[in-house]
C-alpha positions as CSV (number, residue, x, y, z in Angstrom):
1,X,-1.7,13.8,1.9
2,X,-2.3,11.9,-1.3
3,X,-5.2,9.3,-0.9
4,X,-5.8,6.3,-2.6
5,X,-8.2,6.6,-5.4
6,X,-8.4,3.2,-6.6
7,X,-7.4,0.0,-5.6
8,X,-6.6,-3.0,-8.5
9,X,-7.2,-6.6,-7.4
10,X,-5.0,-9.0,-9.8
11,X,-6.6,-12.5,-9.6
12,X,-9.9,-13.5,-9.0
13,X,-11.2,-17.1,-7.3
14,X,-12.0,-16.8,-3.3
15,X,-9.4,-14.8,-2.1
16,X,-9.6,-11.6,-4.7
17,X,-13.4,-11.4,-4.1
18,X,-13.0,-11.7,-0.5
19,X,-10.5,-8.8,-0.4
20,X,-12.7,-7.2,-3.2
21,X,-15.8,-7.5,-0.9
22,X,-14.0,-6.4,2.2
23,X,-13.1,-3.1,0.3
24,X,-16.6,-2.7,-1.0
25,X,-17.8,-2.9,2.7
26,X,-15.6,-0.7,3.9
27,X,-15.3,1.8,1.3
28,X,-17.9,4.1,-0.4
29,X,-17.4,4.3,-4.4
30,X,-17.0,7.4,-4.3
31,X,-13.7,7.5,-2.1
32,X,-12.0,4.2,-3.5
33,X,-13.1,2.8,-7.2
34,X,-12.1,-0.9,-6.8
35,X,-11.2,-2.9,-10.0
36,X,-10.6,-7.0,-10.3
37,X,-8.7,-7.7,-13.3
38,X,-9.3,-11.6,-13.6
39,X,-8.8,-14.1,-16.8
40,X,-11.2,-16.8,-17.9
41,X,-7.9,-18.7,-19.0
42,X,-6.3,-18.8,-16.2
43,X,-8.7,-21.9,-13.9
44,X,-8.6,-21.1,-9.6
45,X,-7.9,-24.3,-7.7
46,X,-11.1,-24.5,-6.0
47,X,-10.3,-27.0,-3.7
48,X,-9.9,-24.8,-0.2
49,X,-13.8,-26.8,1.7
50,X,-13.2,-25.7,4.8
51,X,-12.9,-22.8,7.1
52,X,-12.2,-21.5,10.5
53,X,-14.9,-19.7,12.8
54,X,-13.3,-16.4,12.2
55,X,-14.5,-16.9,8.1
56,X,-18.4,-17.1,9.8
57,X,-17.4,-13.7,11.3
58,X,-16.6,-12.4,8.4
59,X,-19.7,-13.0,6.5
60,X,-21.6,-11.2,9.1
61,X,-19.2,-8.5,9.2
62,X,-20.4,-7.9,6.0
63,X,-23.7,-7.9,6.3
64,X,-24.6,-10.7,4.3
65,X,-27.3,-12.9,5.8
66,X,-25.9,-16.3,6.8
67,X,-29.1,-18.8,5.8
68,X,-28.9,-17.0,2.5
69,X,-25.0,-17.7,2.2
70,X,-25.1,-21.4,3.5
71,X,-27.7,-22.0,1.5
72,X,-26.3,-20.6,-1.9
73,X,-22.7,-21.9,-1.2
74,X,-24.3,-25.3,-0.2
75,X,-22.6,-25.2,3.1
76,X,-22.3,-27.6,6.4
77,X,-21.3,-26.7,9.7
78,X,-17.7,-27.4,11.0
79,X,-17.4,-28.8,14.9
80,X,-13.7,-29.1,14.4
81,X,-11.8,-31.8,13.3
82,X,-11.1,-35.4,13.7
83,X,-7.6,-36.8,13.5
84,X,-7.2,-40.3,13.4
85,X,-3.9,-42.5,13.5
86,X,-1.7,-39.1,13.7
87,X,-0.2,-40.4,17.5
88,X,-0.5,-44.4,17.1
89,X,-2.4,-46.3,14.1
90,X,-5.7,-47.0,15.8
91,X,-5.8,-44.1,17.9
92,X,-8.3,-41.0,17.6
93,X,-8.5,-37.9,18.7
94,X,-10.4,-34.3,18.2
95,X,-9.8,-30.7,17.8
96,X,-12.6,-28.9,18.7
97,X,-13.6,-24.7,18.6
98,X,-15.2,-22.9,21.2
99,X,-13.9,-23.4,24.4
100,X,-13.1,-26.3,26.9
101,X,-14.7,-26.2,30.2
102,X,-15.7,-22.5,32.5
103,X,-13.8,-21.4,34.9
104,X,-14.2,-22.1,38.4
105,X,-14.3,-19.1,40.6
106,X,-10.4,-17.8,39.5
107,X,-9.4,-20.9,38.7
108,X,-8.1,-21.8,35.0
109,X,-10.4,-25.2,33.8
110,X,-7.3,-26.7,32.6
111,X,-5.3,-26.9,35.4
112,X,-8.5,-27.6,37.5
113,X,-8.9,-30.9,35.4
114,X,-5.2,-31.6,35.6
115,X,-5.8,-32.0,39.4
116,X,-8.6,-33.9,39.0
117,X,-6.6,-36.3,36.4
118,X,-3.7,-36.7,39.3
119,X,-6.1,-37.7,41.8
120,X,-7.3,-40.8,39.4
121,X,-10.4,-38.7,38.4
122,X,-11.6,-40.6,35.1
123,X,-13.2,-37.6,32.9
124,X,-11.9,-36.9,28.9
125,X,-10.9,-33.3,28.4
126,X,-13.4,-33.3,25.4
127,X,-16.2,-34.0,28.0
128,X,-16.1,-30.4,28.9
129,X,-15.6,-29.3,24.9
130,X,-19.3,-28.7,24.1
131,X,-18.4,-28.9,20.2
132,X,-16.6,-32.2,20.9
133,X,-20.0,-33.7,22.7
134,X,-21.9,-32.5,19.7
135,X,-19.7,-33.9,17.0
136,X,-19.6,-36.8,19.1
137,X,-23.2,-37.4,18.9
138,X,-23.5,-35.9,15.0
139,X,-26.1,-33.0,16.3
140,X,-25.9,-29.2,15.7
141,X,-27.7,-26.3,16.3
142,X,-26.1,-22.2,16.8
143,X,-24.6,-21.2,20.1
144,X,-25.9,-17.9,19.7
145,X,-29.4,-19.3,19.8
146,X,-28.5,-21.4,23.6
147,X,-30.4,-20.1,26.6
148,X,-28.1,-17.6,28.5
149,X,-25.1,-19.2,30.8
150,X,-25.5,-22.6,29.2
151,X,-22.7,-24.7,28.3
152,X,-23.4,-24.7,25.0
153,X,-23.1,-21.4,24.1
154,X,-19.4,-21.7,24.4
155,X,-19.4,-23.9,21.2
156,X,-18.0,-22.4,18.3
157,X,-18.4,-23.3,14.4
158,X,-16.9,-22.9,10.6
159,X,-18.6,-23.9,7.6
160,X,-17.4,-26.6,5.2
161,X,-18.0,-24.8,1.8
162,X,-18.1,-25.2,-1.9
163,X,-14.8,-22.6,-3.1
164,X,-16.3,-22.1,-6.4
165,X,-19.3,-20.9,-5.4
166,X,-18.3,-18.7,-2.7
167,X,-16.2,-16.8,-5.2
168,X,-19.2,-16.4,-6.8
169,X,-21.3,-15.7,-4.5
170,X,-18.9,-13.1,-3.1
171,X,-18.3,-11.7,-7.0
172,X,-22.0,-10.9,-6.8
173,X,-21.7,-8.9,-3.4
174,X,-18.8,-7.2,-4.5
175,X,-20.1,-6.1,-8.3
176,X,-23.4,-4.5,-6.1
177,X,-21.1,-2.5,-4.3
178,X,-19.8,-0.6,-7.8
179,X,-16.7,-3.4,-7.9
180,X,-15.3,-3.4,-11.5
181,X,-14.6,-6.2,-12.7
182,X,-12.8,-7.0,-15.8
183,X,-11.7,-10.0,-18.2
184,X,-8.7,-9.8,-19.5
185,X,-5.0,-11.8,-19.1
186,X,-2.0,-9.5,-17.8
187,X,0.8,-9.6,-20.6
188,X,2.7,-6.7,-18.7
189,X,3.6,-5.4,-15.9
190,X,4.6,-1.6,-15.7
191,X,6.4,-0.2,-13.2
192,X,7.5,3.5,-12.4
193,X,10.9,4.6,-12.0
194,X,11.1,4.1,-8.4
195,X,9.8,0.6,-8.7
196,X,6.4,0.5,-7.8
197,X,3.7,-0.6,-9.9
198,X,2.1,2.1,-12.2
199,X,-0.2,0.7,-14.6
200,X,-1.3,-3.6,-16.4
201,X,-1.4,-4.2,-19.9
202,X,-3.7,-6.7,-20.8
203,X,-4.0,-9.2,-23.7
204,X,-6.4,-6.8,-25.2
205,X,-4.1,-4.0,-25.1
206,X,-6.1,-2.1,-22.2
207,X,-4.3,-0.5,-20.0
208,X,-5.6,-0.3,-16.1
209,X,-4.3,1.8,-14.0
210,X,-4.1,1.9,-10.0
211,X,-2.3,3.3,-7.2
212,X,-2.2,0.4,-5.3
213,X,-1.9,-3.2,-6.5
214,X,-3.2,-6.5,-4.5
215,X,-1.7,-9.6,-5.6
216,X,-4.3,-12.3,-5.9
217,X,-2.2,-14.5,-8.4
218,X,-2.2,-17.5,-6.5
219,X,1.3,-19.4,-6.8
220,X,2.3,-17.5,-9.1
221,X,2.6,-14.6,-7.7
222,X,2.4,-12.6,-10.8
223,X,2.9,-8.9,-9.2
224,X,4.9,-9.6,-5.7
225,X,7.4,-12.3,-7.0
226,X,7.3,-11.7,-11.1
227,X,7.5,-8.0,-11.0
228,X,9.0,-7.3,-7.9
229,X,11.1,-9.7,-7.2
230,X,9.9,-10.5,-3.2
231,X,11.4,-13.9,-2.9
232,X,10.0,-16.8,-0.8
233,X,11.0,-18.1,2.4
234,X,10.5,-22.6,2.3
235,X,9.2,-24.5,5.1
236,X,9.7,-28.0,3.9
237,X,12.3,-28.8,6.4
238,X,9.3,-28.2,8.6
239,X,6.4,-29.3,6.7
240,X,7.5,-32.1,4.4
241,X,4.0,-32.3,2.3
242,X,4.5,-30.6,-0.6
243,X,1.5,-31.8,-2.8
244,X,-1.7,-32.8,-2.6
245,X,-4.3,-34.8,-5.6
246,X,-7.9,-34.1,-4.6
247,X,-10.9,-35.6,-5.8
248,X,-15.2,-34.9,-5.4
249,X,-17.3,-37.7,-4.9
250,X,-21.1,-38.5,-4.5
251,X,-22.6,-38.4,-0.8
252,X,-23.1,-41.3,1.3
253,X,-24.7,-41.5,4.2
254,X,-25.1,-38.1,6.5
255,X,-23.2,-35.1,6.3
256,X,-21.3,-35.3,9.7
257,X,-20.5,-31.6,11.2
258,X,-17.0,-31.8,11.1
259,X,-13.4,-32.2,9.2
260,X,-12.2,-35.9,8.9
261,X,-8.3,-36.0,8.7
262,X,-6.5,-39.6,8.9
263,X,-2.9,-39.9,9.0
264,X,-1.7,-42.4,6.2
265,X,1.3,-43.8,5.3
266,X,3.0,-40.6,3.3
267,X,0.7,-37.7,4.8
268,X,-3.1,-37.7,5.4
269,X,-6.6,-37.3,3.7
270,X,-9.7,-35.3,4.3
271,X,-13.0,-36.1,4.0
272,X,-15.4,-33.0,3.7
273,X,-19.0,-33.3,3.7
274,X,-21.0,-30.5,1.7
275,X,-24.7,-30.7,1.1
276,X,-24.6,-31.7,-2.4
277,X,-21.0,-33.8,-2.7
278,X,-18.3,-34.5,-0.7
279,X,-14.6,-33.3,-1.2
280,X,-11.9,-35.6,-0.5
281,X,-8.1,-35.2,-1.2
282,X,-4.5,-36.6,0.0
283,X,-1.5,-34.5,0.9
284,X,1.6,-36.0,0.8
285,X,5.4,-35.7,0.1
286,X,6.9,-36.4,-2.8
287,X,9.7,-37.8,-1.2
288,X,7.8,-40.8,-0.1
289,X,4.7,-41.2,-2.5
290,X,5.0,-40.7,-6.6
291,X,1.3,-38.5,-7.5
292,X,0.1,-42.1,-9.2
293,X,0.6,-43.6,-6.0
294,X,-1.2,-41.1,-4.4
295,X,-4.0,-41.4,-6.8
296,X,-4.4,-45.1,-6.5
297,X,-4.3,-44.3,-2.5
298,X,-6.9,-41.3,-2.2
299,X,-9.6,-43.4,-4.7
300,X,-9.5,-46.7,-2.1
301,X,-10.2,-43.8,0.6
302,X,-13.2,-42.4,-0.6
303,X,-16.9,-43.7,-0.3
304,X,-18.9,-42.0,-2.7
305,X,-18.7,-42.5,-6.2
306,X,-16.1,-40.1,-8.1
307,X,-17.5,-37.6,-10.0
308,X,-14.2,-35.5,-11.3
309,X,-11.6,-36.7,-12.4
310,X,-8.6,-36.6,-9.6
311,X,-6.3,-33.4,-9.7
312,X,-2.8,-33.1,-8.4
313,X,-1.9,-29.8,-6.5
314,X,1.6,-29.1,-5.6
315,X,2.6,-26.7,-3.5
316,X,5.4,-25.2,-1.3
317,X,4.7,-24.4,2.1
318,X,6.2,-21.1,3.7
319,X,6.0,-17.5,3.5
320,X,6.7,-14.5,1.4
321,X,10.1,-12.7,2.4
322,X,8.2,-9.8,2.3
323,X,4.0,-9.5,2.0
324,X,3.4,-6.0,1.4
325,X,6.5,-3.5,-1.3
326,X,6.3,-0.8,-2.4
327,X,2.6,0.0,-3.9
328,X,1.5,-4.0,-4.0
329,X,0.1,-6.3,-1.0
330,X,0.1,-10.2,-1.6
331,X,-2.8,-12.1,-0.4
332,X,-3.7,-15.4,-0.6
333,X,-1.4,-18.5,-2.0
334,X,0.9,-15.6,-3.5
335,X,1.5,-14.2,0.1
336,X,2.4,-17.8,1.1
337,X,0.8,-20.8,2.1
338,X,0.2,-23.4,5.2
339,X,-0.7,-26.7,4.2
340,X,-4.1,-27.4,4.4
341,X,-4.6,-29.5,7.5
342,X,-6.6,-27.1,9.7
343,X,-8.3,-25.1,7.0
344,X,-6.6,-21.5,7.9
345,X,-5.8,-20.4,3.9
346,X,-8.8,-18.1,3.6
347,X,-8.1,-16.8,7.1
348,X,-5.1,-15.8,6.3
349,X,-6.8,-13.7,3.0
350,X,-9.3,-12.1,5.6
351,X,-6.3,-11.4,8.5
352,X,-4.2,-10.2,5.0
353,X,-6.9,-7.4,4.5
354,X,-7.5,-6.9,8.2
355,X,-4.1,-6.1,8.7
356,X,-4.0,-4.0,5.5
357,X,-7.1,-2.0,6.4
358,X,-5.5,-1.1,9.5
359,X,-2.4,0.0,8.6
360,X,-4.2,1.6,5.4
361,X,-1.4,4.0,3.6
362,X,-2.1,6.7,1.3
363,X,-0.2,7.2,-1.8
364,X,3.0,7.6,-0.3
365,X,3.2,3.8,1.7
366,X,4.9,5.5,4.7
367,X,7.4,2.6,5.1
368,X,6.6,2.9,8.9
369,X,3.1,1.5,7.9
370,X,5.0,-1.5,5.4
371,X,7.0,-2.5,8.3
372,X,4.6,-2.9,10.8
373,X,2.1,-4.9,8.0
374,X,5.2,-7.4,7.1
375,X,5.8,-8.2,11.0
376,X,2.4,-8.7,11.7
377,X,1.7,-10.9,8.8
378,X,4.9,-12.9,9.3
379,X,3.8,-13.3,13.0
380,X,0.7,-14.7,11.8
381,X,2.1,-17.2,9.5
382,X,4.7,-18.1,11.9
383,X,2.0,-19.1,14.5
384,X,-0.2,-21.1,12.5
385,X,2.5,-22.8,11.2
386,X,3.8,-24.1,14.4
387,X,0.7,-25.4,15.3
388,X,0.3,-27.3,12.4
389,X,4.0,-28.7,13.0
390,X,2.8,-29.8,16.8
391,X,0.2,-32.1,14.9
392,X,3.4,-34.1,13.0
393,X,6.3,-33.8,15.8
394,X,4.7,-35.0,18.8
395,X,4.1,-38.4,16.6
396,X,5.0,-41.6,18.1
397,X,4.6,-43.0,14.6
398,X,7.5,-44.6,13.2
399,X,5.7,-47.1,11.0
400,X,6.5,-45.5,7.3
401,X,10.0,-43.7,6.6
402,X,7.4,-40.5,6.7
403,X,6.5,-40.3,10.3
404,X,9.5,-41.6,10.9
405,X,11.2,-38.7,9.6
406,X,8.1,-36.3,10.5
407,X,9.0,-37.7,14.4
408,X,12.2,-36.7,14.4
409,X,12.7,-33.8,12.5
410,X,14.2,-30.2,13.9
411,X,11.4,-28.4,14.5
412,X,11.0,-23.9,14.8
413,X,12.8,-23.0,17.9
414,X,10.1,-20.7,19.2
415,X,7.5,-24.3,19.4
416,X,10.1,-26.1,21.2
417,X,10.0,-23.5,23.8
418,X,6.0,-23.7,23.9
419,X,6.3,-27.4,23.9
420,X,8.7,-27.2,27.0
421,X,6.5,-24.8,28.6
422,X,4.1,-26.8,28.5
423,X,4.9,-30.2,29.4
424,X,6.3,-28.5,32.5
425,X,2.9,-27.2,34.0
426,X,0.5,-27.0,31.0
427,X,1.2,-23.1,30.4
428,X,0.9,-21.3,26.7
429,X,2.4,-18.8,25.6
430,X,0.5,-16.9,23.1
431,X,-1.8,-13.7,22.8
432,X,-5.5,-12.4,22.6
433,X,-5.4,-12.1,19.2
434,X,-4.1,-15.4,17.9
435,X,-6.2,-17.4,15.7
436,X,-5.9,-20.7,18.0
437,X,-6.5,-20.3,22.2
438,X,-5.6,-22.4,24.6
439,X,-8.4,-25.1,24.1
440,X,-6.9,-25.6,20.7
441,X,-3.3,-26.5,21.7
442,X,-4.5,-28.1,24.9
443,X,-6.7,-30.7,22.6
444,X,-3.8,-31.6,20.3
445,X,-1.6,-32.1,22.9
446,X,-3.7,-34.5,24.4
447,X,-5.0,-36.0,21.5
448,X,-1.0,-36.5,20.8
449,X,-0.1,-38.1,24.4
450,X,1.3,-35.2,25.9
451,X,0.2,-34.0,29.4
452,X,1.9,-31.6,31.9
453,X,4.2,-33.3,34.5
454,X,2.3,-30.9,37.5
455,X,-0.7,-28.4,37.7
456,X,-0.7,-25.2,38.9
457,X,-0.6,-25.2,42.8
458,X,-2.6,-22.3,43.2
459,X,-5.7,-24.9,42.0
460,X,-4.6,-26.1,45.7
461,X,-6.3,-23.6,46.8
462,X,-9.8,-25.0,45.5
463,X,-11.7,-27.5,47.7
464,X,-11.1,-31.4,45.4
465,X,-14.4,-32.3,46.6
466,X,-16.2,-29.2,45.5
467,X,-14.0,-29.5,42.3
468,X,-15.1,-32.9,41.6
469,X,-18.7,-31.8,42.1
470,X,-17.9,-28.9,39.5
471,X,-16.5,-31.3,36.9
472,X,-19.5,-33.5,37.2
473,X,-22.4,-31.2,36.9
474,X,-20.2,-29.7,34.0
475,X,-19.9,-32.5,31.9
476,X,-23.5,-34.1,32.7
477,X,-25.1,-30.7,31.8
478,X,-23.1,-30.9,28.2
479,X,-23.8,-34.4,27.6
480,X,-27.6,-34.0,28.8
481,X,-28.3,-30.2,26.4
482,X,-26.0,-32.2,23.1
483,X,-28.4,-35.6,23.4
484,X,-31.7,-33.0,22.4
485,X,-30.2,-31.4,19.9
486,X,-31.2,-31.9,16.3
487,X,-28.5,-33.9,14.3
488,X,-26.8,-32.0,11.5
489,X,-29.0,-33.6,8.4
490,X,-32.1,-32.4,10.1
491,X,-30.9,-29.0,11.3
492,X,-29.6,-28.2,7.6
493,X,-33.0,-30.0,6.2
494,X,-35.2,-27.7,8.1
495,X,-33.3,-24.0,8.0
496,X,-30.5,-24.2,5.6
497,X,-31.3,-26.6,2.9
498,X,-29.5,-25.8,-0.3
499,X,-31.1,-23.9,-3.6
């Protein structure tokens, strides 16, 4: 066996010093020397504010202390996310983490509320959602620090977050660790005779060597597409947004604990609170909206007084054809990327490395081990971008020549099957491991006007009168705990107020 003695991380910004500080954490200096090449020239895009809970795991994965981080990174706490106007113009609905309801006895929530809903029962689904109540009511505080078997400590939480200081804040970590890091531009890339990547030349005529490359070029794409010619696999036909102009602005107001994303006429905006400014941006397709227009659109959006000037990102959703050849991984927007609607770009960094770490080669890349990487990764991105397609194609929307289009456009054949599945008695199809669970896709598809025909008639089984009971004590106990809670402003003010 060969090992790998060092690792080289081309491109810096979020997602090469969260792969950078994964390998730090995970390997002693001594057994892998780590090396981020990264140019001053080249800018990041720094716009990527929000997150998924799975990116709060990962900083206590690491170790890192999470006051410290929030406050450093001048975080907020993330509920979920509210979509306006995405079903009908005037309609609202919410996405919430954590989970939806508890079981009764052996018997699924869901389909226990489904029941309830045929029998005329008047209860929202985002009753039982614990991070939906909160939102609701602007107030926050940690499930882990809820009194045992309360309803609460089923919520779960991300963190809206500053980009450009979390790739510093994660350079720091990283450098601690014995992480090289070094300035230069690649001019080169040199490959040995059997293809793989031997060795960068840089502007400064430096040479650095590796025996294993990670591609952290962003769009470009520098060492997976440039050098080795890994081609890319388009999902426009699927996800017609293909840019995106964002703009910061000055606070008004409180910071509200959650994602704000209204349709619009030729895609949607966000709105993303942070402790010192809030980010705000419009995605859109070029098809329908020239970047101008766009422009002109996102500044009559936003609240707060700009304070940078508005920058146009565009962008082609999809995949790579392949994420990991020969000696060189892609992660991050050179592996592919998922527009940005439910915030999943740095999860996909993090599940890059996770999936790397596991199937972690030595100098040979058994192609066994490349195989297996490229199917799970393509599994990933394949299931996060169907449920970002379920937010446009359930639509009744026909108002703009966009969501008229978005309504009735061919969708991936694997989410028409989920859809049917589901219409039919409110069943997913998914596994243990997928980023969203059940309460996920059962939220949007209510939020978007689509509820099972039946309910499982093994909930037959449970007494209605008991069940009722159940639902009432549920949702009174979530309501009741959320109402005491601190609101957001306050709970940041007093424990994670930023330095």
């Amino acid at each position: 066996m060969k090992p790998i003695k060092k690792i080289v991380i081309v491109g810096g910004g979020s997602s090469g010093w969260i792969a950078a500080s994964i390998l730090a954490h995970d390997f002693r200096p001594e057994v892998l020397e780590v090396e981020l090449v990264e140019s001053e020239e080249i800018g990041t895009i720094g716009v990527g504010e929000s997150t998924v809970p799975p990116f709060v795991g990962l900083i206590k994965k690491l170790g890192i202390d999470e006051q410290h981080f929030i406050q450093n990174v001048h975080a907020t706490f993330k509920l979920g996310i509210e979509l306006p106007d995405w079903h009908q113009v005037g309609e609202s609905y919410f996405h919430p983490f954590g989970w939806i309801g508890t079981r009764l006895g052996v018997h699924d929530f869901y389909q226990a509320w489904l029941k309830a809903k045929s029998k005329g029962h008047t209860s929202e689904l985002q009753s039982f959602a614990p991070c939906s109540v909160m939102a609701r009511e602007r107030r926050f505080f940690l499930p882990q620090d809820a009194p045992p078997r309360t309803p609460l400590g089923s919520a779960g939480y991300a963190l809206h977050i500053d980009a450009s200081l979390v790739a510093k804040y994660l350079r720091q970590y990283a450098e601690e660790r014995k992480v090289r890091r070094t300035e230069g531009l690649v001019t080169e890339v040199r490959q040995n005779e059997d293809g793989s990547i031997a060795s960068l030349l840089l502007k400064s005529g430096e040479e650095v060597h590796g025996d294993f490359f990670i591609d952290c070029t962003g769009f470009y794409a520098l060492l997976i597409e440039k050098s080795l010619g890994i081609g890319y696999e388009d999902w426009l036909n699927y996800l017609p947004c293909d840019r995106a102009v964002a703009v910061q602005t000055e606070n008004l107001g409180e910071a509200v604990p959650y994602t704000v994303a209204t349709a619009r006429e030729e895609g949607w905006s966000w709105r993303i609170p942070l402790q010192h400014r809030t980010g705000n941006g419009y995605v859109y397709s070029s098809e329908y909206c020239s970047d101008d227009e766009a422009t002109a659109k996102l500044l009559s959006y936003v609240d707060g007084k700009p304070i940078t000037e508005p920058m146009i990102i565009p962008f082609r959703t999809g995949m790579r054809e392949s994420f990991w050849h020969k000696n060189c991984i892609s992660i991050g927007l050179s592996s592919g990327f998922i527009e940005p609607l439910e915030a999943t770009a740095l999860h996909l960094v993090m599940r890059g490395m996770e999936f790397f770490l596991r199937f972690y080669p030595d100098q040979d890349c058994e192609q066994v081990l490349v195989d297996e990487y490229n199917r799970y990764m393509r599994s990933e991105y394949e299931l996060i971008r169907d449920f970002i397609v379920l937010h446009y194609c359930l639509t009744d929307r026909e108002d703009t020549p966009f969501w008229k289009h978005c309504k009735h456009m061919d969708i991936p054949p694997g989410l028409a099957e989920k859809i049917e599945l589901f219409e039919a008695q409110g069943i997913l199809r998914q596994g243990d491991d997928e980023l969203w669970q059940a309460s996920s896709w059962q939220s949007v598809f209510e939020g978007m006007g689509v509820r099972p025909k039946k309910y499982s008639a093994r909930i037959d089984n449970l007494d209605y009168p008991l069940l009722e009971e159940k639902l009432q004590e549920m949702e009174m106990a979530i309501s009741g705990m959320a109402r005491r809670l601190p609101t957001h402003d306050q709970f940041i003010r007093e424990r994670f107020s930023a330095k």
